[in-house]
N, C-alpha and C positions, 0 to 999 in steps of 0.2 A: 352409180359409182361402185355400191358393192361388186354386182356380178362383174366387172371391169376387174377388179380386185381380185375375185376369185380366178377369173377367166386367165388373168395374169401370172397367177401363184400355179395354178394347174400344167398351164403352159411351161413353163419355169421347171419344173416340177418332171414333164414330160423329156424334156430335153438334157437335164444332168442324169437321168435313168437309161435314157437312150442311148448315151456315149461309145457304150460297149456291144450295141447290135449293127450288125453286119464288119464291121472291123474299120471304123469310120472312127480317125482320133478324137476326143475331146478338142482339140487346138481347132479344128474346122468349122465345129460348131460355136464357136468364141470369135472365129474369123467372120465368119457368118451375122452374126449378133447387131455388131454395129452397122453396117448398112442397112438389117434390117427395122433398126427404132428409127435410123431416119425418116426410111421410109412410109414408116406406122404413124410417125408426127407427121409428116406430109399430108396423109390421108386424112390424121385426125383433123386438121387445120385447112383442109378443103375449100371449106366455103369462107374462110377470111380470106387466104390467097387468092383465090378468085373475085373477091369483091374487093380486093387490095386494086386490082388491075383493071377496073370497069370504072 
């Protein structure tokens, strides 16, 4: 759970520093964001969903 924690904060961390390389607004990356935790809970919850369905 820590390195999860960390991994998260780093990542976090990654991407409000980034905002301003290559000329890519802050707003894209906020657009961006929600799809991608769905997606990240989807993966994490794999093997319940799939055993939900068997």
């Amino acid at each position: 759970m820590t390195r999860n924690l960390l991994l998260g904060m780093f990542s976090g961390a990654g991407v409000l520093l980034a905002t301003d390389v290559g000329g890519t607004p802050a707003f894209a990356y906020y657009v961006s964001l929600g799809p991608a935790v769905i997606v990240g809970a989807l993966l994490l919850y794999l093997d319940e969903i799939v055993s939900f369905f068997k």
